[in-house]
C-alpha positions in Angstrom: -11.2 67.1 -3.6 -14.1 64.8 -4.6 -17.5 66.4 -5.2 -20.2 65.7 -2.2 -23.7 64.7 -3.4 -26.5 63.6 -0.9 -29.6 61.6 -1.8 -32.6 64.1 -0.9 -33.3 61.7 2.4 -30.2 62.3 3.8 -30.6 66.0 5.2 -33.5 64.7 7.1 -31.6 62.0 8.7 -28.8 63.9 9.5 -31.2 66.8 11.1 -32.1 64.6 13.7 -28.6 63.8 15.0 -27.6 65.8 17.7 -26.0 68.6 16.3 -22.3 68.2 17.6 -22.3 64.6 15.8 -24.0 65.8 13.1 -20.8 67.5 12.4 -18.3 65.1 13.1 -20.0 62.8 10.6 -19.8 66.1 8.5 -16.6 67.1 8.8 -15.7 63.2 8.4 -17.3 62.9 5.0 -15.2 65.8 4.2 -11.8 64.7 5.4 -12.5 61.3 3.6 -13.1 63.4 0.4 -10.0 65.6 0.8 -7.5 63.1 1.5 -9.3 59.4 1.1 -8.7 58.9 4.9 -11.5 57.1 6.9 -12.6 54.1 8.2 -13.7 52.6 4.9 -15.1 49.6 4.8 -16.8 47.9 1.5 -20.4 46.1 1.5 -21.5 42.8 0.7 -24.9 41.4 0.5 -28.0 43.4 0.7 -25.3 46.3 0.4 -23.1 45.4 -2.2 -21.3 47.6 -3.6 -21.5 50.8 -1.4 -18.6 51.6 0.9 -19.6 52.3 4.2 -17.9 54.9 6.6 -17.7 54.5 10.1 -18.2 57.8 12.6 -18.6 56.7 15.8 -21.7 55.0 16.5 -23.2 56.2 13.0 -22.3 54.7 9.9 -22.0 56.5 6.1 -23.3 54.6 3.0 -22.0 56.0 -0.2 -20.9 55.0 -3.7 -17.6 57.0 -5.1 -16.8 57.4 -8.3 -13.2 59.4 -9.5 -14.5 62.8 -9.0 -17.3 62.6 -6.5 -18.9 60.7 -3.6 -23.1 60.2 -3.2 -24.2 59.9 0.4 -26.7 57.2 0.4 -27.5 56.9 4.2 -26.5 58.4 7.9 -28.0 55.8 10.2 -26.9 55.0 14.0 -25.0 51.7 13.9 -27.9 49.8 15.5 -30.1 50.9 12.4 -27.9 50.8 9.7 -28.4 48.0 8.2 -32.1 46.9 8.5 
């Protein structure tokens, strides 16, 4: 299993989530980091070279390297890319 890391604004956004998709996002992030499986999608543009995950209507940015992930961003879909 990969290592989670999260940028220090990313507790704050993910606090004001309600709390039973806060934890689908969670538990997303973790599955992804167990077995790789997620809807994974990579960046271009303003976002290159972040992978994004999609949860729903909330989307993950992070950057992976071989033994760990960094959570960049939790942002609704309407958000997440401004």
């Amino acid at each position: 299993m990969k290592k989670i890391h999260f940028e220090p604004s990313v507790p704050a956004e993910i606090r004001v989530i309600p709390q039973h998709i806060a934890m689908t996002i969670l538990e997303a992030i973790h599955r992804y980091a167990e077995t790789g499986v997620g809807r994974i999608k990579p960046l271009s543009g303003e976002f290159e070279g972040f992978l994004r995950l999609r949860v729903g209507n909330h989307r993950v940015f992070f950057k992976e390297t071989e033994d760990s992930i960094v959570i960049h961003r939790v942002r609704d879909r309407r958000e997440a890319y401004r």
